[in-house]
C-alpha positions as a Markdown table, in Angstrom:
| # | Residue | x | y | z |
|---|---|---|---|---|
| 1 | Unk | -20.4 | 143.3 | 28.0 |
| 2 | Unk | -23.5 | 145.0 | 27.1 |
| 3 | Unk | -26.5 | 145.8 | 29.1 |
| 4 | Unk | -29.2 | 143.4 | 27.7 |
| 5 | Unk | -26.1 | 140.4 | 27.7 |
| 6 | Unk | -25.7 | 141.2 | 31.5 |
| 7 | Unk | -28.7 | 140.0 | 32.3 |
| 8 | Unk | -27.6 | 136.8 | 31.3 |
| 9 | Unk | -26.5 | 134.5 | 34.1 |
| 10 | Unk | -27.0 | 131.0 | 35.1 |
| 11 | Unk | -29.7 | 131.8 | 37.5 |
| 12 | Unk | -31.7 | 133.3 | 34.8 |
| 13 | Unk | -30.7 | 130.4 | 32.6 |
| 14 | Unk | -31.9 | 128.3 | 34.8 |
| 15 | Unk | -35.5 | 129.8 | 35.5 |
| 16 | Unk | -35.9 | 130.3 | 31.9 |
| 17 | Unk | -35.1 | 126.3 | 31.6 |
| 18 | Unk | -37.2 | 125.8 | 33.9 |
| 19 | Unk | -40.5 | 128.0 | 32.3 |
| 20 | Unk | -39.5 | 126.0 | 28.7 |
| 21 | Unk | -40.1 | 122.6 | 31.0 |
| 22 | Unk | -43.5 | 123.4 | 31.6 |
| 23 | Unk | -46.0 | 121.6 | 29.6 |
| 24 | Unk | -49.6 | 122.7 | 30.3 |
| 25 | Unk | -51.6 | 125.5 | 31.3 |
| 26 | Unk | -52.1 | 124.0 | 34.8 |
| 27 | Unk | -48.5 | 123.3 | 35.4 |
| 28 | Unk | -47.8 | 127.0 | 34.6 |
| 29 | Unk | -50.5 | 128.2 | 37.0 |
| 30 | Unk | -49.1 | 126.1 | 39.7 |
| 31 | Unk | -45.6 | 127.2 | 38.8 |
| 32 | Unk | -46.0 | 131.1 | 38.6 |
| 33 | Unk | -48.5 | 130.9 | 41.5 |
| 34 | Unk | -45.4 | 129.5 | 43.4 |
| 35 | Unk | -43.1 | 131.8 | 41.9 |
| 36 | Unk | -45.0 | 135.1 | 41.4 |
| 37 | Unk | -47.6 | 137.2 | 43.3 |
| 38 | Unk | -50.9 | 137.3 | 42.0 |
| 39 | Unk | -49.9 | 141.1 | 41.0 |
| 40 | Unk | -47.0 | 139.9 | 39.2 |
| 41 | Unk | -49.2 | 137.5 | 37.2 |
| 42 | Unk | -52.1 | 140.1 | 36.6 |
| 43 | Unk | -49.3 | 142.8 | 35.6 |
| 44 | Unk | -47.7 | 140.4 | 33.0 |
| 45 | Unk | -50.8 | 139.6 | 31.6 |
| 46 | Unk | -52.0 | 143.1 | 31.3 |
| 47 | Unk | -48.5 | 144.4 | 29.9 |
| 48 | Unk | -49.0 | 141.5 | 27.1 |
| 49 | Unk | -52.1 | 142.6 | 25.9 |
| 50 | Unk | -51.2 | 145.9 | 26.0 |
| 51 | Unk | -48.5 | 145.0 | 23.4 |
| 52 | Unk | -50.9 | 142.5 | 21.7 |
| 53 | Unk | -53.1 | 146.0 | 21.0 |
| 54 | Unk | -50.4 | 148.3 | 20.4 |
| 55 | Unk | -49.7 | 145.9 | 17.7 |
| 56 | Unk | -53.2 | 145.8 | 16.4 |
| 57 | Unk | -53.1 | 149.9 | 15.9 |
| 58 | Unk | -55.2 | 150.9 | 19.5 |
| 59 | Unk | -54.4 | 153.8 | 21.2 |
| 60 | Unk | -53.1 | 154.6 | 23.8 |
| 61 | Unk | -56.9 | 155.8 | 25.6 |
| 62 | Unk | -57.8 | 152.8 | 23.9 |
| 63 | Unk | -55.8 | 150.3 | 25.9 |
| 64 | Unk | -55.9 | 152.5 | 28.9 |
| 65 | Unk | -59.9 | 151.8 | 28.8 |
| 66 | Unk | -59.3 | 147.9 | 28.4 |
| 67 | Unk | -56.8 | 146.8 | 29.8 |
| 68 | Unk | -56.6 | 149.5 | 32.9 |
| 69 | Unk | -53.3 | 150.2 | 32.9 |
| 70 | Unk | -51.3 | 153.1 | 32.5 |
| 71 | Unk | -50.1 | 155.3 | 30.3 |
| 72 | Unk | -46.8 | 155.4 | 31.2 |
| 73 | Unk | -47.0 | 151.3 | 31.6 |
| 74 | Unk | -48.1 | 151.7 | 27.9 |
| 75 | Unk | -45.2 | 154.0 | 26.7 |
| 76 | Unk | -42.2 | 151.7 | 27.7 |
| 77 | Unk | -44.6 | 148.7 | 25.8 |
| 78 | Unk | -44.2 | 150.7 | 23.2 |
| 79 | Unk | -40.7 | 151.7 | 22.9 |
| 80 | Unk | -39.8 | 147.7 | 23.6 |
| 81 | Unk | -42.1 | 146.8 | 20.7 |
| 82 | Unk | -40.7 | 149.9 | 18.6 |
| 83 | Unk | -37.0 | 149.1 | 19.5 |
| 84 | Unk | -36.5 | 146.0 | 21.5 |
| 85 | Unk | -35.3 | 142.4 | 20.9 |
| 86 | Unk | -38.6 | 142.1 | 19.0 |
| 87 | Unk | -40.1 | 139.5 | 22.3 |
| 88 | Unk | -43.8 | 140.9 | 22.3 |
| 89 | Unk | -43.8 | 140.3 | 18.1 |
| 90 | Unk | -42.6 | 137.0 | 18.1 |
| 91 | Unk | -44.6 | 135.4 | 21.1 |
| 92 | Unk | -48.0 | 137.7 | 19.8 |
| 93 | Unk | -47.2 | 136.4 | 16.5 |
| 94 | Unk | -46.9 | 132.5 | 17.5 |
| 95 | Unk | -50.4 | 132.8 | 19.6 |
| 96 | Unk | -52.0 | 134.1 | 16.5 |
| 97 | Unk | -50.8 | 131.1 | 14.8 |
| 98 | Unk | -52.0 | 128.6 | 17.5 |
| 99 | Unk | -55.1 | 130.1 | 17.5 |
| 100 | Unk | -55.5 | 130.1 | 13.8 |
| 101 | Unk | -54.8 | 126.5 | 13.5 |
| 102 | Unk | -57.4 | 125.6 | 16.3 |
């Protein structure tokens, strides 16, 4: 078994299930405020707009002035968008589109 299929278990099948359930912005809130620290949140939300301007062609001082996180935080952002499972792309890539069509 690989590494990245080891990861896969029922228990993560089962919170990823239960993240594809959710079907508003208020129900996530009140689910990841349950499930995750403030922190968590906050570091999740920075890491994807990190990648978001990674994608875009900012710098690394760039982000680091933006976003406030760290350059190290930044570098393994980088080398999943550079040789990942392609994850920041696609779900960038889809909230482009929403926001296109609205």
């Amino acid at each position: 078994m690989t590494e990245k299929n080891s990861r896969k278990n029922e228990t993560v099948d089962a919170l990823f299930d239960a993240i594809l359930s959710l079907e508003s912005r208020e129900e996530c809130y009140a689910f990841f405020e349950d499930l995750c620290t403030v922190k968590e949140i906050s570091d999740m939300a920075q890491r994807l707009e990190a990648a978001k301007l990674l994608l875009g062609g900012r710098t690394y001082d760039q982000i680091v002035k933006e976003v406030e996180i760290s350059t190290a935080t930044i570098s393994r952002i980088n080398r999943c968008i550079q040789y990942g499972t392609g994850g920041y792309q696609s779900v960038i890539e889809k909230i482009s589109a929403q926001e296109k069509k609205q």
